[in-house]
N, C-alpha and C positions, 0 to 999 in steps of 0.2 A: 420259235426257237427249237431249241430240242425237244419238247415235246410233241411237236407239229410233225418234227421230220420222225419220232419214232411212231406217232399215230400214222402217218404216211406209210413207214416201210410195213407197219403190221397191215394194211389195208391193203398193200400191192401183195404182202405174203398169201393171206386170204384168198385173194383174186385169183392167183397159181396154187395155192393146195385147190381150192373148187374147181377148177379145170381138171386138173391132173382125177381129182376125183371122179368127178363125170365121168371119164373114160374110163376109168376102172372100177366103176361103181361100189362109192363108197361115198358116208356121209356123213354127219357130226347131225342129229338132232337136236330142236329145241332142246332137250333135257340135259344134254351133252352127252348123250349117251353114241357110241361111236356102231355104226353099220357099215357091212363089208359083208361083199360076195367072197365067197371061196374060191373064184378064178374068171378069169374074161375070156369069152372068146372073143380070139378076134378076127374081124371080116375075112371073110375068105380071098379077097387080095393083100391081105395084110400076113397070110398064113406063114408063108415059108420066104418069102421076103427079108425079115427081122428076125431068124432063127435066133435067138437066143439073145437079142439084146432087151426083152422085157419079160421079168419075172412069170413065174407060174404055179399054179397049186397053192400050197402051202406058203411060198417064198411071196408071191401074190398077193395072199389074204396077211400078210405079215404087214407089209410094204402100205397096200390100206389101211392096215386099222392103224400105223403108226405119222397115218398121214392124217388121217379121220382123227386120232386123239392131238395132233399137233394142230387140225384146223380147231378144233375146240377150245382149245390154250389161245391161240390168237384170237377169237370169237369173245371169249371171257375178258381177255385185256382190252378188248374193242369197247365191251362194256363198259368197263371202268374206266376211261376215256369220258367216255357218253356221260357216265351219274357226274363224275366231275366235272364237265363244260357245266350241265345241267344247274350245280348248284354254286360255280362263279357265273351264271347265267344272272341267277336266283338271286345273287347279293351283289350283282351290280346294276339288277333292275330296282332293288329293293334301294340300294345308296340311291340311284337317282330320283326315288319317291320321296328322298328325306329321311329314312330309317338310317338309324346308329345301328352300331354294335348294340347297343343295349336291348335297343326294341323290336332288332330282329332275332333275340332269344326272346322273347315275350311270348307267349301261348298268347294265339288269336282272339281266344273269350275273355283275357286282361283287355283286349285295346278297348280304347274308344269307336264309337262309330266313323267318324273320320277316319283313324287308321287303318280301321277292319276293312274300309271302302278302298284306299289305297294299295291293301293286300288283295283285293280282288283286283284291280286293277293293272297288278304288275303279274298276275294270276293271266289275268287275259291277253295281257302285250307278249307275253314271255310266248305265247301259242301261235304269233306272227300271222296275225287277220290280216289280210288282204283291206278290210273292212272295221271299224270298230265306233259303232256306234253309241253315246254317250248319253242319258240322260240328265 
């Protein structure tokens, strides 16, 4: 639904701030910390070609870091995307093992050994093995 197509449009945004970036060398770090050059040169067939249709200097280093702090804003929403699939992942591996609402607020060292086994269980499916061997 809609949250497919706006996980979609921030995913194609990403896709074109990182580009655009690259060429202008600029970049959103793990930390979200934002890095930018102070100016690109560019190819020397590129020189006088495009007089004046791409920033410079100051205008430049502007132009990155408000592309660099915008790719960090869609980087961060991407996450929280992610932690939430993660945990309707979580509670509808856990429904199909049997767990209620109730006894999946339960802290793991209440269960029984039964249930503690099914919590590994839906612990190991949820990691999509190619492989999973059962004893």
């Amino acid at each position: 639904g809609a949250c497919r197509r706006r996980r979609a449009g921030l995913e194609a945004e990403r896709d074109d701030l990182e580009a655009a970036l690259e060429q202008r060398g600029g970049a959103c770090d793990s930390t979200g910390s934002v890095t930018a050059s102070s100016s690109r040169t560019p190819p020397l067939d590129e020189k006088d070609d495009d007089a004046g249709s791409e920033p410079e200097g100051e205008d430049a280093a502007r132009a990155v870091s408000e592309m660099s702090a915008r790719l960090c804003e869609v980087e961060a929403a991407l996450e929280e995307y992610e932690r939430g699939d993660a945990v309707r992942r979580a509670t509808a591996m856990l429904d199909a093992l049997g767990f209620d609402a109730a006894l999946r607020r339960t802290p793991a060292k209440a269960l029984s050994g039964g249930w503690r086994a099914r919590v590994e269980l839906a612990a190991a499916l949820l990691e999509e093995p190619d492989v999973l061997l059962l004893d």
